[in-house]
VOBA-1610 file (N, C-alpha, C; in pm, whole numbers, padded with zeros to 5 digits, always signed):
BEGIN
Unk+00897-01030-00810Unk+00771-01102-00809Unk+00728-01117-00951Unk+00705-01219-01002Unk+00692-01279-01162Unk+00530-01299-01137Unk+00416-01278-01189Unk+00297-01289-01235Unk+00361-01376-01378Unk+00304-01502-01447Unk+00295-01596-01520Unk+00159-01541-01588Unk+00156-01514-01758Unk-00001-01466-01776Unk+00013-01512-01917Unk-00129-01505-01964Unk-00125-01576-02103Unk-00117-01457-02191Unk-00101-01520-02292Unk-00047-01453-02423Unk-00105-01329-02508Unk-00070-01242-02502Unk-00152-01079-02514Unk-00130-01010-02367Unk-00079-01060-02345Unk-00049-00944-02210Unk-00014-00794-02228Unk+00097-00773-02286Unk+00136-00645-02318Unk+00259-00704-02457Unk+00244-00549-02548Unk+00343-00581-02611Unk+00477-00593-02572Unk+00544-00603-02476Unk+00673-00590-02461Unk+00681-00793-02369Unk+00580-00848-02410Unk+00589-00994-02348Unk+00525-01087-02370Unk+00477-01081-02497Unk+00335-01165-02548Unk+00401-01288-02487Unk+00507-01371-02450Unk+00525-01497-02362Unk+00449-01544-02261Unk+00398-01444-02187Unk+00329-01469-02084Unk+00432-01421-01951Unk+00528-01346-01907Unk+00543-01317-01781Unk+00551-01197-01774Unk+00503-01157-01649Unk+00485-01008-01587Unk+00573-01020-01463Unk+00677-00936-01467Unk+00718-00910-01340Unk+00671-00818-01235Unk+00648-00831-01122Unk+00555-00721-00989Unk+00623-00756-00910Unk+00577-00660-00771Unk+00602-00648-00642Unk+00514-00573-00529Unk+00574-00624-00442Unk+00552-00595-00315Unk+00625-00621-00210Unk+00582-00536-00089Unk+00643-00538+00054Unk+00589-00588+00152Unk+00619-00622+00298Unk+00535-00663+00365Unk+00465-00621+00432Unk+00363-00544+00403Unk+00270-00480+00520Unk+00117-00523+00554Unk+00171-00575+00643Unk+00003-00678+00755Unk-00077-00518+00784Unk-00216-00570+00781Unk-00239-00709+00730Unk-00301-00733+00558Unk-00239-00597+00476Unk-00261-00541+00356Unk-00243-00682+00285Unk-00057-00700+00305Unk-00051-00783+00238Unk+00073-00846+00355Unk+00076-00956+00329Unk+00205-01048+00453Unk+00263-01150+00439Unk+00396-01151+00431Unk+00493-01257+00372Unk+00565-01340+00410Unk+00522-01514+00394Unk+00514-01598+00461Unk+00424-01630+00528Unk+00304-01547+00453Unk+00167-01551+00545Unk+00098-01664+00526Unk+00179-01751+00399Unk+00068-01889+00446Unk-00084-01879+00371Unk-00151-01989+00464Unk-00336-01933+00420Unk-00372-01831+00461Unk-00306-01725+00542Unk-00326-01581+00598Unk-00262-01442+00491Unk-00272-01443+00358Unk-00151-01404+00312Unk-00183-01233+00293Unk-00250-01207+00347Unk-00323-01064+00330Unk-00422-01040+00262Unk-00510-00921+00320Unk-00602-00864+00225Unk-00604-00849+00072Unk-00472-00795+00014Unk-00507-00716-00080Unk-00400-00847-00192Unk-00326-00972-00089Unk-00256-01058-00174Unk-00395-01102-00217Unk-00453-01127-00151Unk-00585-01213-00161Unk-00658-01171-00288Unk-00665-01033-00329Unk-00766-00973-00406Unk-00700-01016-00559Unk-00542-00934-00537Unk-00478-00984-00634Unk-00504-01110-00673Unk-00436-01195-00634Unk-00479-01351-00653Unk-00627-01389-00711Unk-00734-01336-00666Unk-00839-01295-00760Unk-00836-01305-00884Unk-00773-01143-00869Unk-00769-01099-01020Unk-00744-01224-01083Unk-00568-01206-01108Unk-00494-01288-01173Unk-00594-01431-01189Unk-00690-01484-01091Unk-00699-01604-01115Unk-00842-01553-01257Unk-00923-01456-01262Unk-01004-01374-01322Unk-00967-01357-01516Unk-00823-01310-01484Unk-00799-01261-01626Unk-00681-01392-01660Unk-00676-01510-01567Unk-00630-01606-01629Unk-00463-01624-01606Unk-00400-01565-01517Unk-00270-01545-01467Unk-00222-01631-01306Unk-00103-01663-01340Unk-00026-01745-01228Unk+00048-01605-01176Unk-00004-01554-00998Unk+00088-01486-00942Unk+00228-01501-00879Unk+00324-01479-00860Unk+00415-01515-00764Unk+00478-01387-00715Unk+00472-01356-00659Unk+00547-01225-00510Unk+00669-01241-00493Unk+00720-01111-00508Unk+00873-01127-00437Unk+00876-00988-00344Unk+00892-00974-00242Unk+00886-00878-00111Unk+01055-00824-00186Unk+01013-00707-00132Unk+01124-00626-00146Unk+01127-00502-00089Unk+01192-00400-00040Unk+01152-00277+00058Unk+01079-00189-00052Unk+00970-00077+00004Unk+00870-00057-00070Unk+00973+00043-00190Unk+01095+00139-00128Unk+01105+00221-00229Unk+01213+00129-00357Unk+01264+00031-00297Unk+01271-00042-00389Unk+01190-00074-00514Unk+01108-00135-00474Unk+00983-00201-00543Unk+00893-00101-00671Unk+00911+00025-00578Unk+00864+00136-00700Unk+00985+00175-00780Unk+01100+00122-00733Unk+01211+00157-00853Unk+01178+00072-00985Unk+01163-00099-00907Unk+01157-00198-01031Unk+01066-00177-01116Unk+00934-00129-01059Unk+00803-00106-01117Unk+00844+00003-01233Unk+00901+00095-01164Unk+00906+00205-01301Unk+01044+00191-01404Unk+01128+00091-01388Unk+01201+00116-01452Unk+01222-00036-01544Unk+01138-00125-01501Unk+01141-00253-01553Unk+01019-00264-01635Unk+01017-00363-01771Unk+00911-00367-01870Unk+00878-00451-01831Unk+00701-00441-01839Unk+00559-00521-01826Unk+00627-00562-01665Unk+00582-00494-01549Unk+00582-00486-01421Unk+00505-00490-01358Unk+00440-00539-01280Unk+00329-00433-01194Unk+00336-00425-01037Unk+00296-00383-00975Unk+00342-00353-00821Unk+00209-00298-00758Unk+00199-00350-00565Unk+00067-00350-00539Unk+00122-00313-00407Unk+00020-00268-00296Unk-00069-00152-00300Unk+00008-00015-00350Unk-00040+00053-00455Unk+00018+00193-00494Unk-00085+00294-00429Unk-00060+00348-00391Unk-00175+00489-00363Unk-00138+00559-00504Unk-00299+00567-00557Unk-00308+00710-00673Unk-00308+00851-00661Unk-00220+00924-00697Unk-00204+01066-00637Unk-00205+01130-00772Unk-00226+01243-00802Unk-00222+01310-00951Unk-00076+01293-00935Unk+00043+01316-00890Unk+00175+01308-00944Unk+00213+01198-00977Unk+00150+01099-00946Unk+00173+00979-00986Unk+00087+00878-01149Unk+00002+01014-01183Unk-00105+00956-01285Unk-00065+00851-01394Unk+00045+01013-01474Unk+00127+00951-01566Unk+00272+00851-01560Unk+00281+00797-01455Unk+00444+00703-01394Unk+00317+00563-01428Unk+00245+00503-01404Unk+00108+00385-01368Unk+00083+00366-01507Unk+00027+00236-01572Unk-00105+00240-01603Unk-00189+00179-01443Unk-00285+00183-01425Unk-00352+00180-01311Unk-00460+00062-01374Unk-00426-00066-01303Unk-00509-00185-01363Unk-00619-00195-01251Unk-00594-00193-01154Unk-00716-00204-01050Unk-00726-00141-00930Unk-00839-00098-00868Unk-00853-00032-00767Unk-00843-00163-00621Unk-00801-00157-00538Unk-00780-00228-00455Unk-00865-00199-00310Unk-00837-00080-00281Unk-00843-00045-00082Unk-00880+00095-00054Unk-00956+00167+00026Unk-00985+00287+00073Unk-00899+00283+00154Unk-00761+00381+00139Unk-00725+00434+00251Unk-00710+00514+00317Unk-00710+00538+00453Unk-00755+00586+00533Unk-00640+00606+00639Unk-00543+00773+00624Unk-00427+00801+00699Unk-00430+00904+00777Unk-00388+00905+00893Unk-00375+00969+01033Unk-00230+00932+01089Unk-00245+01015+01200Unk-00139+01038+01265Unk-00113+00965+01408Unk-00013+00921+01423Unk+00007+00810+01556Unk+00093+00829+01692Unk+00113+00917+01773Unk+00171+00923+01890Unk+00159+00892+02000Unk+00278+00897+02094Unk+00285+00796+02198Unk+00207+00890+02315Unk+00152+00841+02431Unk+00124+00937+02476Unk+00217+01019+02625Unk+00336+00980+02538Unk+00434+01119+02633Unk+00446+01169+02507Unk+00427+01173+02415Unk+00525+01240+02285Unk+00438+01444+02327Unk+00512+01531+02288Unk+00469+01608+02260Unk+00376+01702+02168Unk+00375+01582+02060Unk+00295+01603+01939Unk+00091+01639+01996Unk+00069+01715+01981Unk-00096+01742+01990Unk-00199+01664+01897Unk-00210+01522+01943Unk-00235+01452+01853Unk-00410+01491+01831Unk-00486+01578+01884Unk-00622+01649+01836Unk-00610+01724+01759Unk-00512+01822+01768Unk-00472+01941+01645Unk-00385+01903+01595Unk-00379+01834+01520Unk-00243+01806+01445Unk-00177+01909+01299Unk-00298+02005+01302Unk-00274+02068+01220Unk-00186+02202+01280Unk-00182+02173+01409Unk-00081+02313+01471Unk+00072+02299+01508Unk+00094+02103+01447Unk+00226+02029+01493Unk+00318+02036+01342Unk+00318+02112+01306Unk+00365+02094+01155Unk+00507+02136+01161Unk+00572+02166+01271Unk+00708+02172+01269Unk+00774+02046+01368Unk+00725+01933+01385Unk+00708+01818+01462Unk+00780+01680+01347Unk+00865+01647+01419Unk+00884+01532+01372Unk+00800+01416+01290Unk+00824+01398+01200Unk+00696+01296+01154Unk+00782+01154+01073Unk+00772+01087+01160Unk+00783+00941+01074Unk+00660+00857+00963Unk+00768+00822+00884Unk+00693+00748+00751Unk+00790+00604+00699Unk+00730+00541+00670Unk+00784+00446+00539Unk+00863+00494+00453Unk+00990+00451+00398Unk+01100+00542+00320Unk+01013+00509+00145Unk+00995+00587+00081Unk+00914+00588-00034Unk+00774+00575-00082Unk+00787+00604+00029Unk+00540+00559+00076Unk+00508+00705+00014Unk+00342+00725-00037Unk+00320+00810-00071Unk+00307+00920+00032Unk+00261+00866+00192Unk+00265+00936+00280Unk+00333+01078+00272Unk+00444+01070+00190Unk+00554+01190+00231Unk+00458+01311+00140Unk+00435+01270-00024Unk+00355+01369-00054Unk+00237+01471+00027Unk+00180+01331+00084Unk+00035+01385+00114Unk+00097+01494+00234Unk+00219+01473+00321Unk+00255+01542+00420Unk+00280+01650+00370Unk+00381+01681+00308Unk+00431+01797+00230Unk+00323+01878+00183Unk+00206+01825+00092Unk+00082+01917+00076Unk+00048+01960+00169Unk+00012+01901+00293Unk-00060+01926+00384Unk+00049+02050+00497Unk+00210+02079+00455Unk+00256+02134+00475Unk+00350+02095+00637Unk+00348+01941+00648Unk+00468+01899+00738Unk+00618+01876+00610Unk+00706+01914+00702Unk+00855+01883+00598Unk+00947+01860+00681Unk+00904+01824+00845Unk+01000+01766+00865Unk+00987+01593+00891Unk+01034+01544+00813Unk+00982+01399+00725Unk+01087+01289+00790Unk+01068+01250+00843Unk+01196+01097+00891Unk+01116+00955+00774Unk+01219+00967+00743Unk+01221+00813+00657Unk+01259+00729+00702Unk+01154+00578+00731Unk+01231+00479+00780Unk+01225+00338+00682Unk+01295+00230+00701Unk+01287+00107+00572Unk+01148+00032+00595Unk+01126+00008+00743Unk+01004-00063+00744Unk+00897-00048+00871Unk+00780-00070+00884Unk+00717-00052+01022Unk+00730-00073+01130Unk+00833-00181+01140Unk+00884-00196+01275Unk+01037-00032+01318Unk+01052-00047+01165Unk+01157+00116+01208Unk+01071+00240+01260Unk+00939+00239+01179Unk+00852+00365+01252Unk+00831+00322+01390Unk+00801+00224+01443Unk+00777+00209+01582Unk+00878+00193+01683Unk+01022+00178+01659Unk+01130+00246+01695Unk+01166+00350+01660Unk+01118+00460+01617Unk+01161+00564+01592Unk+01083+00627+01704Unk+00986+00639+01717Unk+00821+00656+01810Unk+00924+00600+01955Unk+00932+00507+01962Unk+00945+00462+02117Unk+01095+00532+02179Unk+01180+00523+02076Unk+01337+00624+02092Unk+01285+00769+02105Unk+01206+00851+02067Unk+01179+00969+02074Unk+01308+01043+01932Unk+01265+00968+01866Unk+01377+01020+01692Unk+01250+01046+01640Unk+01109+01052+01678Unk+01025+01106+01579Unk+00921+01137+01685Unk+00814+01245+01661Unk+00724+01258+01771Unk+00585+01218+01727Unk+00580+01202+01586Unk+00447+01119+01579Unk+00486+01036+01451Unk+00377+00957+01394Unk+00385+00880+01258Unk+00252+00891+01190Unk+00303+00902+01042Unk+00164+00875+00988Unk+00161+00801+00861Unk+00026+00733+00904Unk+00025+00608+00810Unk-00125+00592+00816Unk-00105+00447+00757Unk-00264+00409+00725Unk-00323+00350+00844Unk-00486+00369+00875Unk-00506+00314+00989Unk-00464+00198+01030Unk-00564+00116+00931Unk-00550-00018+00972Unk-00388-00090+00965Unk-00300-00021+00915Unk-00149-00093+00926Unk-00132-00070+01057Unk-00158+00105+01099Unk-00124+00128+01255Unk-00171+00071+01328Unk-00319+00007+01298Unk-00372-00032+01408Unk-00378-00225+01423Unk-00301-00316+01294Unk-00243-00405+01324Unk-00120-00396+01411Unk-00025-00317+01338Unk+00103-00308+01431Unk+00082-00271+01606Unk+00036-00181+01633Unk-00015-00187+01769Unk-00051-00315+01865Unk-00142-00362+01769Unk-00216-00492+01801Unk-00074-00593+01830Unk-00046-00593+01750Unk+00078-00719+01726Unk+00178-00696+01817Unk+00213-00571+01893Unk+00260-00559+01977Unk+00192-00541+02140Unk+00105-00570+02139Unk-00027-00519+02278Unk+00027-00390+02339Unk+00041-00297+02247Unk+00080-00195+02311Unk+00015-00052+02281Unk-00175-00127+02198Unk-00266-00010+02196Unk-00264+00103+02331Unk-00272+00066+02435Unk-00308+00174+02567Unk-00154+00300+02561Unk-00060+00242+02469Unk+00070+00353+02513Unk+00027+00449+02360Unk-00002+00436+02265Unk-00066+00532+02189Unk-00182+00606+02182Unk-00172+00724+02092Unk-00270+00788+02017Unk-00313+00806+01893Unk-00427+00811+01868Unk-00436+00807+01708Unk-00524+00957+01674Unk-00492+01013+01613Unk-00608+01195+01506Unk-00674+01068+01454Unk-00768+01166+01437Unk-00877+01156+01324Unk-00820+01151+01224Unk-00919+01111+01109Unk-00851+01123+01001Unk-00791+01219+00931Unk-00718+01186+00819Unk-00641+01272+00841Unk-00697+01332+00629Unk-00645+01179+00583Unk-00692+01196+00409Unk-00754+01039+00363Unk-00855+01024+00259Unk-00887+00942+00245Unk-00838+00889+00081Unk-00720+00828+00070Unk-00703+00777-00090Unk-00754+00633-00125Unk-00682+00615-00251Unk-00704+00464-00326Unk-00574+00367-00328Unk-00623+00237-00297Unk-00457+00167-00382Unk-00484+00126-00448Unk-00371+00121-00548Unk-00439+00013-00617Unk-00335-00112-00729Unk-00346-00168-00772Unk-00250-00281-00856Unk-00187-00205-00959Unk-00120-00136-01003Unk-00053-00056-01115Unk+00074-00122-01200Unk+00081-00088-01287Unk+00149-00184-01386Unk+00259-00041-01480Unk+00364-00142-01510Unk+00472+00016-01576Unk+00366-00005-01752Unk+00440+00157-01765Unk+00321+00176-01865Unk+00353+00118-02033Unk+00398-00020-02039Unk+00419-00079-02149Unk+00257-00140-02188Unk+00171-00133-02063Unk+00053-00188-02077Unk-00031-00162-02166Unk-00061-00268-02250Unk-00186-00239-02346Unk-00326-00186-02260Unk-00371-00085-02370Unk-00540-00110-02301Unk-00631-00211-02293Unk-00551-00267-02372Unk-00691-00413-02365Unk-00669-00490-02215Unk-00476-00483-02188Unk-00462-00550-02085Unk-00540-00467-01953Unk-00512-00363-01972Unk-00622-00259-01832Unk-00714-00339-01841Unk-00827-00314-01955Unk-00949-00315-01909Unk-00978-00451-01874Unk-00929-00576-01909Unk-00938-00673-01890Unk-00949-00687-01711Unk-00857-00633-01696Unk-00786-00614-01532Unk-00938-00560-01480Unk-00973-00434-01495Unk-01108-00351-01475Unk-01209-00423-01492Unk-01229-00463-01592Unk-01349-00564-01580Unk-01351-00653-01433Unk-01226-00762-01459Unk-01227-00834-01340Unk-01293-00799-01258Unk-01202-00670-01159Unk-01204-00630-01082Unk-01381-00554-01047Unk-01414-00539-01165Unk-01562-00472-01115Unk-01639-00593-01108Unk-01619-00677-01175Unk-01716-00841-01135Unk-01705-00884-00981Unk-01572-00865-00965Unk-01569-00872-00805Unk-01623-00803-00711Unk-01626-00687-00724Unk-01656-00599-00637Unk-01854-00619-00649Unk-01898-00655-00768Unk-01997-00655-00828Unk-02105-00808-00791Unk-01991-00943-00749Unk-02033-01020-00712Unk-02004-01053-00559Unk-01951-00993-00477Unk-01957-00957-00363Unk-01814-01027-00324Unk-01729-01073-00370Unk-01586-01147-00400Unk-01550-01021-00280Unk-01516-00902-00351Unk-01416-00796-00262Unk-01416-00791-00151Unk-01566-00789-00101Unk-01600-00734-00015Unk-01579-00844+00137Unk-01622-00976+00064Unk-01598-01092+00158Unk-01469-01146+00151Unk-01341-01111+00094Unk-01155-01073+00087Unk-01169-00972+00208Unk-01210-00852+00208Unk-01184-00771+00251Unk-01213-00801+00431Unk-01334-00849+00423Unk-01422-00877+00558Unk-01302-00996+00619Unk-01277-01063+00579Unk-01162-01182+00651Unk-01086-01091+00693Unk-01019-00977+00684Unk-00941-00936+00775Unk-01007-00814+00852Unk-01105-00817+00827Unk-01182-00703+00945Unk-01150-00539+00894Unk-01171-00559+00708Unk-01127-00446+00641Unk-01220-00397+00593Unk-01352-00449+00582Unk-01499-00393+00500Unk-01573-00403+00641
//
């Protein structure tokens, strides 16, 4: 995914291109989405249109995508969850999304989806490179199934290869949707509440951050975010 940006971007591209990424996850962000293209494509697109930049997306599987991000100059890649292990890998250009992750089982699964804090030797499906796995591991689940994409967590769930999943609400609770198959699940409470946000490999100037930051607080500041956010039934 090539972002097109004007001149001062970072030292490693005063030309003007930024390479980024992303994956497809509805209704965050969604590919081939058309005038529907997600929440958080939407915000981006913002930005970029804010600090004066041509976006373009290239989908790629997520643990992919954090490979290119960290190992490719002047990058950036979207939705990241901010975690302290992740502080110094980022510069962190914008805050994007409250998220909001719990746990998802079927309701034959055996998983105790009210106590979930007593299922910790329980199967748990995730996204293969999502931050999810950290937050699990803190929270002291390790037995971790990795899958490539959301439709693999929801075959993993319906095969009985995993006894619950955890993810972000609102992804779980599009995917559900998209399949009409809310009444065969369960959802915990919440579970942790993080940030995503637009992050960039760290060739980034500060000027280019704050530029980004600024944007991004004009938006949030002129009510832009909030009415992005509301089109998909996210604010």
């Amino acid at each position: 995914m090539a972002l097109g940006c004007s001149a001062g971007l970072a030292r490693a591209a005063p030309a003007a291109q930024l390479r980024a990424f992303t994956a497809h996850i509805p209704p965050l962000v969604i590919e081939n989405g058309g005038t529907h293209p997600g929440a958080l494509r939407e915000l981006v697109d913002e930005l970029c249109n804010r600090v004066q930049m041509a976006l373009k997306l290239e989908f790629v599987p997520w643990k992919r995508a954090l490979f290119l991000a960290t190992s490719m100059p002047v990058t950036a890649i979207f939705p990241v969850t901010r975690l302290p292990e992740r502080e110094a890998t980022f510069r962190w250009l914008a805050p994007l999304y409250e998220e909001h992750y719990l746990f998802l089982a079927a309701h034959n699964s055996k998983f105790d989806i009210e106590h979930p804090e007593n299922m910790k030797g329980r199967r748990i499906a995730l996204m293969r490179g999502a931050a999810q796995a950290a937050i699990l591991q803190e929270l002291g689940y390790h037995n971790i199934i990795e899958a490539n994409s959301i439709e693999d967590v929801h075959r993993y769930l319906i095969g009985g290869m995993a006894d619950a999943a955890f993810g972000e609400r609102n992804i779980i609770q599009n995917s559900l949707n998209s399949r009409s198959v809310q009444k065969d699940f369960r959802l915990s409470p919440q579970v942790r509440t993080t940030t995503a946000w637009l992050a960039g490999s760290l060739d980034f100037d500060d000027a280019t951050v704050q530029q980004f930051q600024r944007a991004k607080a004009a938006m949030d500041a002129d009510g832009t975010s909030r009415r992005i956010l509301a089109r998909y039934k996210l604010a």
